[in-house]
N, CA, C and O atoms as a MOPAC input file, in Angstrom:
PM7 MOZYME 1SCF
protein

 N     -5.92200 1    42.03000 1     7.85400 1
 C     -4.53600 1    41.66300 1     7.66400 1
 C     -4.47500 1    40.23300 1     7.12700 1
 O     -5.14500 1    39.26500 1     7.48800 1
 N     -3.32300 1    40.32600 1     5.98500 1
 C     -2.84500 1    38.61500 1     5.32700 1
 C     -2.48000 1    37.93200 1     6.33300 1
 O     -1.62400 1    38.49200 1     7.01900 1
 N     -2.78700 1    37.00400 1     6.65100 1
 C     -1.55900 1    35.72900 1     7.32900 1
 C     -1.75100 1    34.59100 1     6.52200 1
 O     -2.57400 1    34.45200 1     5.61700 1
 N     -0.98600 1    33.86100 1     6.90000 1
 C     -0.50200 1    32.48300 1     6.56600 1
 C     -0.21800 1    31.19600 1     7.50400 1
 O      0.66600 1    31.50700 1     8.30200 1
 N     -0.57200 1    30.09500 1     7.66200 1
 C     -0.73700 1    29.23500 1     7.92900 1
 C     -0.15000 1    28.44900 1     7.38300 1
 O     -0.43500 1    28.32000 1     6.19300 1
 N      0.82100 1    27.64600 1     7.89800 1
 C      1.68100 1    26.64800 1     6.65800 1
 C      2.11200 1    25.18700 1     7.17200 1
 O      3.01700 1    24.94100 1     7.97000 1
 N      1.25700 1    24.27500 1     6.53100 1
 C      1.65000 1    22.44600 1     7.31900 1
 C      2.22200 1    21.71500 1     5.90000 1
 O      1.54100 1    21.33900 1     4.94700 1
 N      3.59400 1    21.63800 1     6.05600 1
 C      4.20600 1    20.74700 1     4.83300 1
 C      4.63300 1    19.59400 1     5.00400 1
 O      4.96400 1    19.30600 1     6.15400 1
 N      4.72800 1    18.86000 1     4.24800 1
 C      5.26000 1    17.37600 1     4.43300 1
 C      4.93300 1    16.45700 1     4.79400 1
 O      5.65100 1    15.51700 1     5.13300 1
 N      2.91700 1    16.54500 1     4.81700 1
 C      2.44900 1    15.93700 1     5.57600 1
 C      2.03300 1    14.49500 1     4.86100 1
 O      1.01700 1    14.33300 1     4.18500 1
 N      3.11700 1    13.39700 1     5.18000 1
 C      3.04400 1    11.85100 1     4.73800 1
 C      1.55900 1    10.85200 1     4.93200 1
 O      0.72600 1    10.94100 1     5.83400 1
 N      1.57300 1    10.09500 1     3.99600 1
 C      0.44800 1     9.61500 1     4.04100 1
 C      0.71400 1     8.74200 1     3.40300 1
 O      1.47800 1     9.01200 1     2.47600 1
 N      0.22700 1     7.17200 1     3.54100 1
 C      0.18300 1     6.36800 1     2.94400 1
 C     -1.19700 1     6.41300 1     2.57400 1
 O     -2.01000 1     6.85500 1     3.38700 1
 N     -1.74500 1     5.81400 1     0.89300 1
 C     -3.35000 1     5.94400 1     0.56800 1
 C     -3.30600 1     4.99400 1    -0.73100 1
 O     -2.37600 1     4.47000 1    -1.34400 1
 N     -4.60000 1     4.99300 1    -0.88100 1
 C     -4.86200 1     4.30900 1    -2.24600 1
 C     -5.31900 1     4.68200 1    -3.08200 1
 O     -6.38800 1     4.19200 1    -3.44700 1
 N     -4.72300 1     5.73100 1    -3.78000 1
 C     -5.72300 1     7.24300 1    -4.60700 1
 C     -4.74300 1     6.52300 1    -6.23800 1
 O     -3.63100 1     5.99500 1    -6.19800 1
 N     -5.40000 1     6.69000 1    -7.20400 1
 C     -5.40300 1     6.61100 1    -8.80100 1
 C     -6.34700 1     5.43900 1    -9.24400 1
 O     -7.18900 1     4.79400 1    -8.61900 1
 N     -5.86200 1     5.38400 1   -10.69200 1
 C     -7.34900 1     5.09200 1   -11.63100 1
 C     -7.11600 1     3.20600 1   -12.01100 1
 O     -7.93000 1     2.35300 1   -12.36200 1
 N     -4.86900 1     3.11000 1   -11.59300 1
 C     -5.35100 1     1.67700 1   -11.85500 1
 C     -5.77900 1     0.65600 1   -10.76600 1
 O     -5.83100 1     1.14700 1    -9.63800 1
 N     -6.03200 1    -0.39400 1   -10.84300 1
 C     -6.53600 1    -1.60100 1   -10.10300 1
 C     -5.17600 1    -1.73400 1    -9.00000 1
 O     -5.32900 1    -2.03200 1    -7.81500 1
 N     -4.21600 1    -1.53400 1    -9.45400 1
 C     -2.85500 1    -2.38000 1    -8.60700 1
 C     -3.02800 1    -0.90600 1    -7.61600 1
 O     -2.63200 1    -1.10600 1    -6.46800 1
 N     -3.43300 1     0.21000 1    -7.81000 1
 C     -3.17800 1     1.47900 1    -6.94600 1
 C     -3.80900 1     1.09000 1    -5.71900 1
 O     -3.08800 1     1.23700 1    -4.73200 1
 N     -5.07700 1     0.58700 1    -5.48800 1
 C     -6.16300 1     0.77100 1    -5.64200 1
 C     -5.79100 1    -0.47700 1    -4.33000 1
 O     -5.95100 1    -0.46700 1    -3.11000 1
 N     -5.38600 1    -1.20700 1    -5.03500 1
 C     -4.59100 1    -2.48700 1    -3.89000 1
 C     -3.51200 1    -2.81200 1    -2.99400 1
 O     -3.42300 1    -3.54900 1    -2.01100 1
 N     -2.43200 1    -1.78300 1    -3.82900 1
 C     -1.41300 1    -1.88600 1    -2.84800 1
 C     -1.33800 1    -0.69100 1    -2.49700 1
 O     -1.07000 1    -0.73300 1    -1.29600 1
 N     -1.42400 1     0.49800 1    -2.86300 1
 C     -1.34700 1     2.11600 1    -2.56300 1
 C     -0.10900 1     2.47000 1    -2.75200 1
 O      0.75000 1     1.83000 1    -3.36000 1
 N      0.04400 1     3.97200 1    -1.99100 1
 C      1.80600 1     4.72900 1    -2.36200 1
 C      1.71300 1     5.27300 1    -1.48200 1
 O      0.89100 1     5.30500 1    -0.56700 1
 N      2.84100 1     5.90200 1    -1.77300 1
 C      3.34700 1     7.18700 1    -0.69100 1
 C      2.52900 1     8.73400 1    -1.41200 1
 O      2.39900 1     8.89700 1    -2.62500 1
 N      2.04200 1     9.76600 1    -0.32100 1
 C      1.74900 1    11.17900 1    -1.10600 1
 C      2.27600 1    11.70500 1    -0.01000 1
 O      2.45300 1    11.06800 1     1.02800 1
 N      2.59100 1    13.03500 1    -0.19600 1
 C      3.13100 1    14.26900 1     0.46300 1
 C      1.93300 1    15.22900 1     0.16200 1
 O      1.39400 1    15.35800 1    -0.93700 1
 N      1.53900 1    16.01200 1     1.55400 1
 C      0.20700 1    17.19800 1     0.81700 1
 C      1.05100 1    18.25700 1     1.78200 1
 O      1.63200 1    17.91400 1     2.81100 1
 N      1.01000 1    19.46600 1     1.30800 1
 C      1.72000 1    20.90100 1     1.68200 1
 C      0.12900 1    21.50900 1     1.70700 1
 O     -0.89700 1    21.37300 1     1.04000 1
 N      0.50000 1    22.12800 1     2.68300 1
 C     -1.34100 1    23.13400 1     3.04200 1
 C     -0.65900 1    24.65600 1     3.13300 1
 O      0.55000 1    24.84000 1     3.27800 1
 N     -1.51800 1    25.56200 1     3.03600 1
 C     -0.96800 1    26.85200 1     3.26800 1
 C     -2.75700 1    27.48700 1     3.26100 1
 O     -3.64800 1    27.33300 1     2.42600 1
 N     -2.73300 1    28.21500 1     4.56200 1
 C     -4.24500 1    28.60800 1     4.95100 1
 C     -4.28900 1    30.11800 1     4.96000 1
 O     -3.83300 1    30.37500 1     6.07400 1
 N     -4.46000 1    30.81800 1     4.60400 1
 C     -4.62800 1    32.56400 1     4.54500 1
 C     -6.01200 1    33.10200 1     5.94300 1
 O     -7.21900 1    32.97200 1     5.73900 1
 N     -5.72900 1    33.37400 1     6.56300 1
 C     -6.41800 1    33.83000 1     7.30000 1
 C     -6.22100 1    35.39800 1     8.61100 1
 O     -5.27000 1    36.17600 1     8.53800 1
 N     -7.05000 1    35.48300 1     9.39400 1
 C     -6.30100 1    37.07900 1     9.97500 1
 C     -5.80000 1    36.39900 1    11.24800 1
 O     -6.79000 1    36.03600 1    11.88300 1
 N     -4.83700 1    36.12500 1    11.78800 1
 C     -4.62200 1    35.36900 1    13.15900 1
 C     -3.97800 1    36.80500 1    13.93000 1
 O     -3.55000 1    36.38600 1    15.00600 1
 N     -3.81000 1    37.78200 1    13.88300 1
 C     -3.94600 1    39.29500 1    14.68900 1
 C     -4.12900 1    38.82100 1    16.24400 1
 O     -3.27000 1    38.96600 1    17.11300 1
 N     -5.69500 1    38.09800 1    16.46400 1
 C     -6.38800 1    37.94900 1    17.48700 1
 C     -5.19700 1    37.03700 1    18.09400 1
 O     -4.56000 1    37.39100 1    19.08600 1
 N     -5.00600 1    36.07100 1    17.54000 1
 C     -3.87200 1    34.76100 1    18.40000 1
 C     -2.53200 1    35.34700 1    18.59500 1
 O     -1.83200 1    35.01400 1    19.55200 1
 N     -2.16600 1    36.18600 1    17.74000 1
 C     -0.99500 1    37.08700 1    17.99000 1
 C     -1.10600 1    37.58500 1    19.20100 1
 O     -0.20200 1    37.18800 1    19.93500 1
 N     -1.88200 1    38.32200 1    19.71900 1
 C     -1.89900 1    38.99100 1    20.65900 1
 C     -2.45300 1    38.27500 1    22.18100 1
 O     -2.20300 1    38.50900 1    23.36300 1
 N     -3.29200 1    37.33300 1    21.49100 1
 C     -4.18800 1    36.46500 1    23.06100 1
 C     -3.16500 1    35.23000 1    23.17400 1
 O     -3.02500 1    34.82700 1    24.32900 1
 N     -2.41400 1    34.54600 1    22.17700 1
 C     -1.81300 1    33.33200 1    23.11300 1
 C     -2.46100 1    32.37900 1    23.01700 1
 O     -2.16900 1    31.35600 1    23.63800 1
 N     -3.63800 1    32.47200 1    22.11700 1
 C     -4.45900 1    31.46400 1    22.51500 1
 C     -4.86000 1    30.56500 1    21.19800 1
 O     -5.20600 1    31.17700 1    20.18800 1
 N     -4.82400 1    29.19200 1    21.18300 1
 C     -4.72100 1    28.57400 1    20.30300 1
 C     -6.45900 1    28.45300 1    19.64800 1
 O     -6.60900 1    27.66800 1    18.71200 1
 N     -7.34200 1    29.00100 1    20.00600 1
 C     -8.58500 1    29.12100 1    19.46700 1
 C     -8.82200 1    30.07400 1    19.10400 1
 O    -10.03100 1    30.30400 1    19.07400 1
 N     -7.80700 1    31.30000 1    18.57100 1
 C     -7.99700 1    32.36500 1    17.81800 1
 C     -7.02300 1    32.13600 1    16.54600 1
 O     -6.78600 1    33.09300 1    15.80900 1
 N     -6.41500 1    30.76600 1    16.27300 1
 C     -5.96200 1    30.65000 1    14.94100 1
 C     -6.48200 1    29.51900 1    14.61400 1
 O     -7.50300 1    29.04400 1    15.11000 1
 N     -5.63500 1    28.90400 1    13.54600 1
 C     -6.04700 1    27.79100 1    12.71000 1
 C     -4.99000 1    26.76600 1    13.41600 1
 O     -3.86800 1    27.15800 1    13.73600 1
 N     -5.35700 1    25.63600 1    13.60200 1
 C     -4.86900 1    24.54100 1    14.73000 1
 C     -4.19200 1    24.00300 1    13.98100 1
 O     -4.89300 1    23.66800 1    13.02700 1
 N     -2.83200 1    23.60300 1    13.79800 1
 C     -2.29400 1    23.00400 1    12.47500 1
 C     -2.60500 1    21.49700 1    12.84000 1
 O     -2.76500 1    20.58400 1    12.03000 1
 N     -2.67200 1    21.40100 1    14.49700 1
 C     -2.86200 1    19.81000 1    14.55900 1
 C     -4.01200 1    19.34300 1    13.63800 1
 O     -3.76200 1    18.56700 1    12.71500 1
 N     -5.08800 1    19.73000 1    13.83100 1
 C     -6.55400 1    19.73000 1    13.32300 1
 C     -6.04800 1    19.74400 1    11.44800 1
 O     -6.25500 1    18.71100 1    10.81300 1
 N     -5.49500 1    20.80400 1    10.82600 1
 C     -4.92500 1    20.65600 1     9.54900 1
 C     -4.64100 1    19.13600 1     9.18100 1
 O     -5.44000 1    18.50600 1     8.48800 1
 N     -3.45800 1    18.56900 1     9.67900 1
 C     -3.12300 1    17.49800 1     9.34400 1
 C     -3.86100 1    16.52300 1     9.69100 1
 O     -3.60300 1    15.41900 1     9.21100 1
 N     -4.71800 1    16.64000 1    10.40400 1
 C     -5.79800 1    15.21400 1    11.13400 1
 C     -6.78700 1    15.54700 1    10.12000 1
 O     -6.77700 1    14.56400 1     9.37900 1
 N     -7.69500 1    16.44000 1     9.64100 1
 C     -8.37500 1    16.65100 1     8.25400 1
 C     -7.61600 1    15.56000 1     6.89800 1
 O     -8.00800 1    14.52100 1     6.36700 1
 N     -6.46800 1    16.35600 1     6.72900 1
 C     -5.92000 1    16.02000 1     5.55400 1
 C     -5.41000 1    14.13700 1     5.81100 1
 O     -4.93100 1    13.46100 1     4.90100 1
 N     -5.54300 1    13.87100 1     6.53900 1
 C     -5.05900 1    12.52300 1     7.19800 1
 C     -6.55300 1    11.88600 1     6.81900 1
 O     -6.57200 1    11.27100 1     5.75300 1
 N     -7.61700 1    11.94400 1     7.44600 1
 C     -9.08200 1    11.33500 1     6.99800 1
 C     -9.42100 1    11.69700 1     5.58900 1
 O    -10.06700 1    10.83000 1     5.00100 1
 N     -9.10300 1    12.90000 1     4.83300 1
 C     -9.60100 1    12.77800 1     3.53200 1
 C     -8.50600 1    12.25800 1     2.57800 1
 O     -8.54200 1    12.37800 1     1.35300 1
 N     -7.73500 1    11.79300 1     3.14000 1
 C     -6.63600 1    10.70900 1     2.37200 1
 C     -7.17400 1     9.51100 1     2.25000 1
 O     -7.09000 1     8.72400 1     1.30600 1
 N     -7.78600 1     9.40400 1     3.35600 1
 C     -7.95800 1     7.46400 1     3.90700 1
 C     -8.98400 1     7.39700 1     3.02500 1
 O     -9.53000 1     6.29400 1     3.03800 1
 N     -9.56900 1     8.39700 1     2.05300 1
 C    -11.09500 1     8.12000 1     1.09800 1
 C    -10.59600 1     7.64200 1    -0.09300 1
 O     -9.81100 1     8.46400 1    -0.56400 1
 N    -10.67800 1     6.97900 1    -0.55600 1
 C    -10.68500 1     6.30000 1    -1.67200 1
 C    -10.48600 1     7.50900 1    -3.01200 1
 O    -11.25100 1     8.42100 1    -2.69800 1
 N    -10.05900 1     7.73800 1    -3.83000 1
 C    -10.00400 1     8.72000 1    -4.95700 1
 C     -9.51000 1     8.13600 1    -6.18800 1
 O     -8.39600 1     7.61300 1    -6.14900 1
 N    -10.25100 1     8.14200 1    -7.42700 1
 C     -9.38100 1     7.92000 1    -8.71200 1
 C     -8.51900 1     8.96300 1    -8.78400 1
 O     -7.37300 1     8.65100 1    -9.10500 1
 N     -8.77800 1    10.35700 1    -8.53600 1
 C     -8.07200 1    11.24000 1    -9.14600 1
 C     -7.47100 1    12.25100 1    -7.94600 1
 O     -8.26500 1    13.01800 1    -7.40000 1
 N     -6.16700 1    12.24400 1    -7.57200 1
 C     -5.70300 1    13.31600 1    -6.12100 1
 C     -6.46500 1    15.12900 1    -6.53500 1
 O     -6.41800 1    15.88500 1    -5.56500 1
 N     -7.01700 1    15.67000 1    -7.68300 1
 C     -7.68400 1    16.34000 1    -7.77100 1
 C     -8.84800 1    16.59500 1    -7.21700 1
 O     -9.34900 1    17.70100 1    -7.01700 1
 N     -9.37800 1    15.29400 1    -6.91100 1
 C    -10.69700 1    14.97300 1    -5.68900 1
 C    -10.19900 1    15.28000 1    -4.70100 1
 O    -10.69800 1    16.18400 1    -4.03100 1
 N     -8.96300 1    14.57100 1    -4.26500 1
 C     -8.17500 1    14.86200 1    -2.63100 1
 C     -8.48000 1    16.28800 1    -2.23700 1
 O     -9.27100 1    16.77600 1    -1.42900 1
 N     -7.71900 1    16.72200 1    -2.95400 1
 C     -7.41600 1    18.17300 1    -3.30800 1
 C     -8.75100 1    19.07400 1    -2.77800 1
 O     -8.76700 1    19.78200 1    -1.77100 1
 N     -9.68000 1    18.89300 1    -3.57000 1
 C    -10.90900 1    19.36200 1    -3.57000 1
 C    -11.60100 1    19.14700 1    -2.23500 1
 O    -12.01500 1    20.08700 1    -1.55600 1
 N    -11.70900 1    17.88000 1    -1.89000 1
 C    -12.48700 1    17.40400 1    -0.79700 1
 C    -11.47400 1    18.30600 1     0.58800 1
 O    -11.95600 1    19.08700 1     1.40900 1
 N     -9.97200 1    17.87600 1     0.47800 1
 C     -9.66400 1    18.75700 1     1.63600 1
 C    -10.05600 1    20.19100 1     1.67600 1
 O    -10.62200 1    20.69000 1     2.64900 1
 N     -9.76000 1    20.79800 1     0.66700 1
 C    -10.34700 1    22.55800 1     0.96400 1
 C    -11.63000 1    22.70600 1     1.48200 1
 O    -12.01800 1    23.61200 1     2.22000 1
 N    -12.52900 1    21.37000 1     0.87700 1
 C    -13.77400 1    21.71200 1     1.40000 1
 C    -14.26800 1    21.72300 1     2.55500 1
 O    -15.17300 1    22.36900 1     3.08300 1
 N    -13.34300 1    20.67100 1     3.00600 1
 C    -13.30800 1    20.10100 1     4.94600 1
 C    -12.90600 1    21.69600 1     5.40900 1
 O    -13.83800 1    22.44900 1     5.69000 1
 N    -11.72100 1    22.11900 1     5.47300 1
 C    -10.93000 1    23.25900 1     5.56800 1
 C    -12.32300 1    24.02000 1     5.70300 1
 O    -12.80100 1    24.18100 1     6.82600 1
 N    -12.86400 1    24.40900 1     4.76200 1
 C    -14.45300 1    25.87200 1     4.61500 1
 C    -14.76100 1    25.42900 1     5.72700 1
 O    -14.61000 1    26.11300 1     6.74000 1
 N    -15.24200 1    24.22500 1     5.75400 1
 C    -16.30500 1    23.86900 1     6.83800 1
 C    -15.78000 1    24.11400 1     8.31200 1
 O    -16.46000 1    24.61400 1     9.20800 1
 N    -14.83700 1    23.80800 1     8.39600 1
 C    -13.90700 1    23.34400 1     9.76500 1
 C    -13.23900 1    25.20900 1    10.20200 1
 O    -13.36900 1    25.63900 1    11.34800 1
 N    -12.89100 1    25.65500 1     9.61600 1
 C    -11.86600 1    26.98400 1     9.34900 1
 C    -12.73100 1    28.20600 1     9.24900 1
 O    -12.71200 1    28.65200 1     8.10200 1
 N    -13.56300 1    28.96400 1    10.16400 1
 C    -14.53700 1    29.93200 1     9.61700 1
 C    -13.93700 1    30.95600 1     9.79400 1
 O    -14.59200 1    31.97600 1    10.00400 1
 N    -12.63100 1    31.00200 1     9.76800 1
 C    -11.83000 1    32.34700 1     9.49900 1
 C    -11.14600 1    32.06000 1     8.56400 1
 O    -10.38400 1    33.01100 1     8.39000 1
 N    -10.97000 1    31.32300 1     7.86900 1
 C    -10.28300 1    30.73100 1     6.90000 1
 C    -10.75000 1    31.92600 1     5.63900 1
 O    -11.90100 1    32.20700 1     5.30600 1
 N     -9.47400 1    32.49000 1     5.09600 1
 C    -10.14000 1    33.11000 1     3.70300 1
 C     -9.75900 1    32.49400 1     2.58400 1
 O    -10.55000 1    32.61200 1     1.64800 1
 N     -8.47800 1    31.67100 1     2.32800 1
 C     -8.37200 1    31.12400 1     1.38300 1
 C     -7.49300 1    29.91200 1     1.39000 1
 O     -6.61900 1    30.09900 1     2.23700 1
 N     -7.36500 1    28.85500 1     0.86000 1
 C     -6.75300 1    27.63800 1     0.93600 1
 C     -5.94600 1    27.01600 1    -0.15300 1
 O     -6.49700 1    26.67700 1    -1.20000 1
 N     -4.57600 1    26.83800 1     0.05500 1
 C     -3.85300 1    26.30000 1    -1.12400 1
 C     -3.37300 1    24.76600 1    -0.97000 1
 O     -2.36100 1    24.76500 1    -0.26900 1
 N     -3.70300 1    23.55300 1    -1.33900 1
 C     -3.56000 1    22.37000 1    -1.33800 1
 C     -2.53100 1    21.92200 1    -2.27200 1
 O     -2.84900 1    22.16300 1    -3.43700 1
 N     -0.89900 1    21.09200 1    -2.07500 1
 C     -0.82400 1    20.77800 1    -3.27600 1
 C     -0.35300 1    18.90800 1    -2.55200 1
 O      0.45200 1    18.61000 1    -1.67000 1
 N     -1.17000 1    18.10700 1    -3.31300 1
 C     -1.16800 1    16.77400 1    -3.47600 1
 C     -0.43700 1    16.61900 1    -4.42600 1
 O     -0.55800 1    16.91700 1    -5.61400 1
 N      0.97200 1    15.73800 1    -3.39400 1
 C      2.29400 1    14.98300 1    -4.15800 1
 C      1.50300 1    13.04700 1    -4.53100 1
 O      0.61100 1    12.52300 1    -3.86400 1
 N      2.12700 1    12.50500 1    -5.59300 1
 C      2.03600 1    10.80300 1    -5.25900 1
 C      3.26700 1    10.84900 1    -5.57400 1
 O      3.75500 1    11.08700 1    -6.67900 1
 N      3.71700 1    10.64700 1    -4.71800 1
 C      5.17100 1     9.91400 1    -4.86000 1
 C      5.48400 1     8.35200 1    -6.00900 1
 O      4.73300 1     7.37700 1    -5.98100 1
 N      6.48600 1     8.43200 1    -6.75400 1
 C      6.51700 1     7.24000 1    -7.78000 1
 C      5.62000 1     6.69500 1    -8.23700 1
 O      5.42600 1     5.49100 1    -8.06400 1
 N      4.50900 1     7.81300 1    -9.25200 1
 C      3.79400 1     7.24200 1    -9.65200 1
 C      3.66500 1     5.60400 1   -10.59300 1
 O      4.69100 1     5.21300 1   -11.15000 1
 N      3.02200 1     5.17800 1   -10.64700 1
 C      3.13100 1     3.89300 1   -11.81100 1
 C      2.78900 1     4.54700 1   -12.92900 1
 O      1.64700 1     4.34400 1   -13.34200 1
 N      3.76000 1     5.57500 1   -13.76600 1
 C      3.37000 1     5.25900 1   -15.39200 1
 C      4.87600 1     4.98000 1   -15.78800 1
 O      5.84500 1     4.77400 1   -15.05800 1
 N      4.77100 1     5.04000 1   -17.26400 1
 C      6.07700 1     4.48000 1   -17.95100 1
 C      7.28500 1     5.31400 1   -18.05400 1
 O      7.12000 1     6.47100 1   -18.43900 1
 N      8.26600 1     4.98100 1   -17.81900 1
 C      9.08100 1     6.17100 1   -17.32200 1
 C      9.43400 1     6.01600 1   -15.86300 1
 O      8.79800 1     5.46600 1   -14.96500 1
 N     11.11300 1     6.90300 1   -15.83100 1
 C     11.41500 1     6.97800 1   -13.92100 1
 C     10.44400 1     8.63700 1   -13.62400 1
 O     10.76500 1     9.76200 1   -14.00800 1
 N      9.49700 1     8.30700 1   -13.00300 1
 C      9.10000 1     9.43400 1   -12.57700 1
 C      9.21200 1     9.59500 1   -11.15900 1
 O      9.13500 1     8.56800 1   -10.48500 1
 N      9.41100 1    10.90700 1   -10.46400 1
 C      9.87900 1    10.95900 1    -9.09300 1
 C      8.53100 1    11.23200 1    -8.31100 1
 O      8.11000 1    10.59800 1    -7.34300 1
 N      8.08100 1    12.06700 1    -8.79900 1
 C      6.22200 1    12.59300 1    -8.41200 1
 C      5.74400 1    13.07700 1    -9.87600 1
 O      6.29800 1    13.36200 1   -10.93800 1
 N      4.22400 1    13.01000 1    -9.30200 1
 C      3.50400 1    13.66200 1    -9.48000 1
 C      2.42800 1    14.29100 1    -8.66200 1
 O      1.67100 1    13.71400 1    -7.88200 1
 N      2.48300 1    15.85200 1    -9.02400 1
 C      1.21800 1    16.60000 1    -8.14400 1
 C      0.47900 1    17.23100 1    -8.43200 1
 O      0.74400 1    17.59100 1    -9.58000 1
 N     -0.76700 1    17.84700 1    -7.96200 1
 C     -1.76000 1    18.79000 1    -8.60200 1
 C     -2.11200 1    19.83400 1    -7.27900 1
 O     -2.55600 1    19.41600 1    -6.20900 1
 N     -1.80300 1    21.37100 1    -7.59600 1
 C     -2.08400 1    22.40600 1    -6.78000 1
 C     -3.36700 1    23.15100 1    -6.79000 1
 O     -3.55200 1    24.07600 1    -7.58200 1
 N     -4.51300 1    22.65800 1    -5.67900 1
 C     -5.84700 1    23.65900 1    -6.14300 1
 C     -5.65500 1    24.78500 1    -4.81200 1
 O     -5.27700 1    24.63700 1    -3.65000 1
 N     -6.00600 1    25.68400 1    -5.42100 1
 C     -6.70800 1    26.96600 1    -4.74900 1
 C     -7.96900 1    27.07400 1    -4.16900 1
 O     -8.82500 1    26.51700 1    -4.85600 1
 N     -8.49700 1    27.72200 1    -2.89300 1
 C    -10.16800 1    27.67200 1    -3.04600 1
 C    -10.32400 1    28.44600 1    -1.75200 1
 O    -11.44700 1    28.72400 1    -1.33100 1

């Protein structure tokens, strides 16, 4: 059976892009998680070690923020990978990394990148 797993809105202050001023003062990002897995077992037991812990979700995605990244495509990447490791019921993982007001030219509101894995 499909399920779903879903932690949105999860704020972060970081220092992720390619210029020098990012890099120094940082921004705001928003990361939305959505975890596919069979939670059947927690349905029925009650028990929070037969699903996916959302606390644990956001405390992942919270340490692979604090890593340094030119590109939130790394973010991206590195969290799903934590996720495999951490999640062994985990079947599939959707990441999408917001930066809020990026610095390019132009009013831009975000920018984000959505990986799958």
């Amino acid at each position: 059976m499909k399920n779903t797993v879903e932690v949105s809105g999860i704020e972060v202050f970081a220092y992720h892009g390619c210029m020098e001023e990012e890099a120094r003062l940082g921004g705001k990002f928003i990361v939305d998680v959505e975890i596919n897995t069979d939670f059947m077992k927690a349905a029925e037991s009650d028990q929070l070690i037969d699903t996916i812990d959302y606390v644990r979700v956001r405390e992942i995605v919270v340490e692979e923020m604090s890593i340094r990244s030119k590109l939130i495509e790394h973010v991206a990447y590195r969290i799903i990978k934590r996720f495999r490791q951490e999640f062994k019921s985990m079947n599939k993982a959707w990441v999408k990394v917001r930066k809020i007001n990026p610095p390019i030219n132009g009013t831009v509101k975000e920018v984000a990148v959505v990986m799958e894995g």
